[in-house]
C-alpha positions in Angstrom: 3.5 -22.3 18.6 4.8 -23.8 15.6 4.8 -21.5 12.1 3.5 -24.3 10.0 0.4 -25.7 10.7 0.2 -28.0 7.5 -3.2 -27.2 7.1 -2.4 -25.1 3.6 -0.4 -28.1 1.9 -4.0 -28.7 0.0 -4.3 -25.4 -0.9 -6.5 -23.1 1.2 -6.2 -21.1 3.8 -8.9 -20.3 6.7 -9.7 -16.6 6.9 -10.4 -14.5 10.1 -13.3 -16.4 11.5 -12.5 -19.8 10.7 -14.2 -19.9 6.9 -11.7 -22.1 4.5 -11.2 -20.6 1.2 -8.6 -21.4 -2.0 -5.4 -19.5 -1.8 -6.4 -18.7 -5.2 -9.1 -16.7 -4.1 -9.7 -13.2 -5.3 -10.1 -12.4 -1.5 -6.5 -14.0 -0.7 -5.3 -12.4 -3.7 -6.2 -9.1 -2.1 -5.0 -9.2 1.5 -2.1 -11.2 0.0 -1.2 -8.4 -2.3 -1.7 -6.0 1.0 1.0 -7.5 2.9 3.3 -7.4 -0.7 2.6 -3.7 -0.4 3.5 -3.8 3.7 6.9 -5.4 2.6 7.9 -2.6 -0.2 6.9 0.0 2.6 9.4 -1.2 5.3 12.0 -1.2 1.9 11.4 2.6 1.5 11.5 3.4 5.5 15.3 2.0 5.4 16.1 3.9 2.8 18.5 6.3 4.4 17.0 9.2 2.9 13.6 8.4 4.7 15.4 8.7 7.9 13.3 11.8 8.8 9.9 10.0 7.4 10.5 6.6 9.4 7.4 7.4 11.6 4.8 8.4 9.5 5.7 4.7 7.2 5.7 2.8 10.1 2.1 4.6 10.8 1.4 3.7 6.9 2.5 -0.2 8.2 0.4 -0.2 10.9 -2.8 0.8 8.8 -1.8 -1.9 5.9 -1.9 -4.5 8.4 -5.3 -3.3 9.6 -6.5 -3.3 5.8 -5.1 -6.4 5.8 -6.7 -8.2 8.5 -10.0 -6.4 7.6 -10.0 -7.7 3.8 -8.8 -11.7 5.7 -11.9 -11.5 8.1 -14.8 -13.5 6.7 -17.7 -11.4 5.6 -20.3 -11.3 8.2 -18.1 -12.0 11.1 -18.6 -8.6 12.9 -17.8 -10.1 16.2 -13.7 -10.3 15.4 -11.9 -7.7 17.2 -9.7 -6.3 15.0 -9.0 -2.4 14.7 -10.5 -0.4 11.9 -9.2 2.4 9.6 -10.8 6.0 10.3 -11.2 8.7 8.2 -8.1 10.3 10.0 -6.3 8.2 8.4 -7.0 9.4 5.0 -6.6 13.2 6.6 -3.1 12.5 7.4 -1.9 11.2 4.2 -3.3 14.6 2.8 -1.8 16.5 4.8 1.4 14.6 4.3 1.1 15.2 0.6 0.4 18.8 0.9 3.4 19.1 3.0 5.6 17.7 0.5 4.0 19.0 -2.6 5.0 22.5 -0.9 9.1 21.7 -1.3 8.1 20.3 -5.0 8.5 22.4 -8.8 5.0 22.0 -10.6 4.6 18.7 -12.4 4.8 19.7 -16.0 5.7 16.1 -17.7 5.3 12.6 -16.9 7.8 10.7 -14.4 9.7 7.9 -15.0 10.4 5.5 -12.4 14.3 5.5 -11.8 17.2 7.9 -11.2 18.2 6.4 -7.4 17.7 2.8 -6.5 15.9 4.4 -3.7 13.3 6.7 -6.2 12.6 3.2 -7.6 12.1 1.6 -4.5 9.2 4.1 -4.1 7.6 3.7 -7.4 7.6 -0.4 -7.2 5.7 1.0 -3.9 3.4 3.1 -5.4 2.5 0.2 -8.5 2.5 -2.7 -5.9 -0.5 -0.1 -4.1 -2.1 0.2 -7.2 -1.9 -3.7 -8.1 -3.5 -3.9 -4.5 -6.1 -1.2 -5.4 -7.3 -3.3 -8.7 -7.4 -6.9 -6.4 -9.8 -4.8 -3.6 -12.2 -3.6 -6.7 -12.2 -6.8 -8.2 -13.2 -8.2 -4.5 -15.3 -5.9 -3.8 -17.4 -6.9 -7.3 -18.4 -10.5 -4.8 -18.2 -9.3 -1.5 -18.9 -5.6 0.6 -15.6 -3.9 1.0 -16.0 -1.1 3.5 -15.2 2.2 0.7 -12.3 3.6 3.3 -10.0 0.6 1.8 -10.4 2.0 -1.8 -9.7 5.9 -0.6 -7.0 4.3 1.5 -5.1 2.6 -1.3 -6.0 5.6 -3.9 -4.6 8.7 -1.4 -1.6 6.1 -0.5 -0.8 5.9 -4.5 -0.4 9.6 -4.6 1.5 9.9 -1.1 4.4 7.6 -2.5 4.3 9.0 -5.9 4.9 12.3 -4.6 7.5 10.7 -1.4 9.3 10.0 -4.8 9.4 12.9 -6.5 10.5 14.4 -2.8 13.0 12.1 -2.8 14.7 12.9 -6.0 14.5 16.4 -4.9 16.4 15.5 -1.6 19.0 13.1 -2.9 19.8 15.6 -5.7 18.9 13.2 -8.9 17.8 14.3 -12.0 13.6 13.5 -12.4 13.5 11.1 -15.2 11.0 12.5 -17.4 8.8 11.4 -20.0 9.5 12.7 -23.3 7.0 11.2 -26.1 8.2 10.6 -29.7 7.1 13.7 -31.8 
């Protein structure tokens, strides 16, 4: 099978179920913005200090691309065989965060993104998740978006913004904090 197809070079795209839509759509935009997200993901698992994490963001990979391919499928095409996120999925990102939050200080300022190239690795993750968070509301204001997306994206912002603090923490930087003009 070849990679190009030639069928874009006019500027749509067919979605899951054969539906051609602009690759300007908000829908495109969305899923497009998913695998954006997928990409900063497999930056942070080779980071060496995610060594001992390198499951758990492959797991994270695995459920993007599901997200993914739900959010490409064209509404009412229930017959597509594709797998679905379960609320398990949002239970292990707790529990994830809990776990980490245990090895943490208490938040008491604002962070900064920065100190390791490898902390800001993790926060472009964590804003590219949120960017993806705003694109699935936005779609989901002309088209039903099963809710478990949104809790997806909103419990996967707060696993990578505490991954960074961890992170800081294990490669012995300095949190940048914010510190407001008085």
């Amino acid at each position: 099978m070849k990679i190009y197809t030639k069928t874009g070079d006019t500027g749509t795209t067919s979605l899951l179920g054969g539906k051609r839509v602009s690759k300007g759509h908000i829908k495109i935009d969305a899923y497009g913005t998913v695998d954006e997200l997928n990409s900063y993901i497999g930056l942070l698992r080779d980071q060496e200090v995610n060594k001992s994490r390198e499951v758990i963001l492959k797991e994270i990979q695995d459920r993007l691309f599901t997200l993914g391919a739900t959010l490409a499928t064209e509404v009412g095409k229930s017959n597509i065989k594709k797998p679905d996120l379960h609320q398990e999925d949002l239970e292990l990102l707790e529990k994830e965060i809990d776990t980490m939050e245990e090895k943490l200080p208490p938040l008491s300022n604002f962070i900064l993104p920065g100190g390791h190239q490898s902390v800001s690795f993790c926060h472009l993750a964590r804003t590219v998740c949120r960017r993806t968070e705003r694109c699935v509301i936005l779609l989901m204001e002309i088209e039903p978006v099963d809710h478990i997306i949104l809790s997806y994206l909103n419990r996967l912002s707060d696993y990578l913004f505490v991954l960074g603090r961890l992170m800081a923490i294990e490669l012995e930087v300095q949190e940048v904090t914010w510190k407001p003009r008085a």
